[in-house]
C-alpha positions as CSV (number, residue, x, y, z in Angstrom):
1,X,200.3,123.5,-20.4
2,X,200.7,126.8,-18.8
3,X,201.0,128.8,-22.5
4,X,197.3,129.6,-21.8
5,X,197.6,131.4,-18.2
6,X,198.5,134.5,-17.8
7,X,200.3,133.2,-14.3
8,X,203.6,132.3,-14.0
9,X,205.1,131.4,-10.9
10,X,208.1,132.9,-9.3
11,X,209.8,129.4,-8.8
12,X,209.3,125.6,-8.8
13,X,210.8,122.8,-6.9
14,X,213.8,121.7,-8.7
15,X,214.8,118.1,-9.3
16,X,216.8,118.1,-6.2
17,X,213.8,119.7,-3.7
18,X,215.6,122.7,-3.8
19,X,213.1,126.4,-5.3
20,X,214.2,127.3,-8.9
21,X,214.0,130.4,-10.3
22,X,214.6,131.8,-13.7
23,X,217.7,133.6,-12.0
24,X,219.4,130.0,-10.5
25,X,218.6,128.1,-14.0
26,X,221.6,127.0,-15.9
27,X,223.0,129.9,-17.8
28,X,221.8,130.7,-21.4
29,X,225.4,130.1,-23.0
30,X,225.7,127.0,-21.4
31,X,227.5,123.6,-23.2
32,X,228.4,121.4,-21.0
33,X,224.8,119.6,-20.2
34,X,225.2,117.4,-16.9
35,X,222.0,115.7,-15.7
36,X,221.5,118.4,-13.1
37,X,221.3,121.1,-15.9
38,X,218.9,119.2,-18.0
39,X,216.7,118.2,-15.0
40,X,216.6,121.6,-14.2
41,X,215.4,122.7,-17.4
42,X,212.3,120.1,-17.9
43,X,211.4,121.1,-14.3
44,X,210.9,124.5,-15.0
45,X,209.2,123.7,-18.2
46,X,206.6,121.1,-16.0
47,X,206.7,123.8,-13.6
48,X,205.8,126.7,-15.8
49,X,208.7,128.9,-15.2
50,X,209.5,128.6,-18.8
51,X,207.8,127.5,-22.0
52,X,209.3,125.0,-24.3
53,X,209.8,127.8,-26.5
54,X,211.9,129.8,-24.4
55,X,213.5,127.0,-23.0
56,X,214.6,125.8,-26.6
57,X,215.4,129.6,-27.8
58,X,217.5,130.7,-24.3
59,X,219.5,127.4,-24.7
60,X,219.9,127.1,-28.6
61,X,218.0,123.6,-28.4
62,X,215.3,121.7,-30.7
63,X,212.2,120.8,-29.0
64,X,213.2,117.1,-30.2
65,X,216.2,117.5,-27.9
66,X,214.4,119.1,-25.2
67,X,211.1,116.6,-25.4
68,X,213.9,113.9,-25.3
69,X,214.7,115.5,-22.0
70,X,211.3,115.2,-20.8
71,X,210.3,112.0,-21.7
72,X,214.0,110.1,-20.2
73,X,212.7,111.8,-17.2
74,X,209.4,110.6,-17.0
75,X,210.5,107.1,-18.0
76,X,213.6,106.9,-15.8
77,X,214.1,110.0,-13.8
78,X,217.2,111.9,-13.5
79,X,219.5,109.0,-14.2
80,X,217.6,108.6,-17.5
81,X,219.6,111.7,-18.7
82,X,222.7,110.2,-18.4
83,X,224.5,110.4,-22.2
84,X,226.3,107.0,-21.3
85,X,223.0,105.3,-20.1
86,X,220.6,106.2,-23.1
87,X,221.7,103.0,-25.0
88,X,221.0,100.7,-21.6
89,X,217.6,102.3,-21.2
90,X,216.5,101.5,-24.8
91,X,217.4,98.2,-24.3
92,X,215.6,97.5,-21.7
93,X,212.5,99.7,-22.3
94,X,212.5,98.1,-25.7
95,X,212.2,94.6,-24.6
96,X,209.3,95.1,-22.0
């Protein structure tokens, strides 16, 4: 994605509209992952604020975890992310 360039932007639109930087991302010792955390992390992933290395290395995750992340988002946006809707969603996504 943006491994190759040599730019990297200052900040991205969040997952609420609101600018993200790498100073108002989710702390690096953080445990307790709400939906807002995690969407914040894929969009400055998409956004190239971070790779998915450093993503995975500042917040201790694997890239399954994290492409996990990515890919409820893409399928089902931030409510996708919800722990207690994963089941529902593969339901459903596995019947169509």
């Amino acid at each position: 994605m943006m491994e190759n360039q040599k730019f990297r932007p200052q900040a991205v639109i969040g997952p609420l509209g609101e600018p993200l930087s790498l100073d108002n991302l989710p702390p690096a010792d953080t445990t307790r992952w709400v939906v807002r955390r995690k969407a914040e992390v894929v969009a400055a992933v998409k956004g190239g604020l971070l790779t998915i290395e450093e993503a995975c290395g500042r917040y201790n995750l694997s890239v399954e975890e994290y492409l996990s992340w990515q890919r409820a988002v893409e399928k089902n946006g931030m409510p996708g992310l919800r722990v207690t809707r994963v089941q529902h969603y593969r339901t459903v996504i596995g019947r169509s």
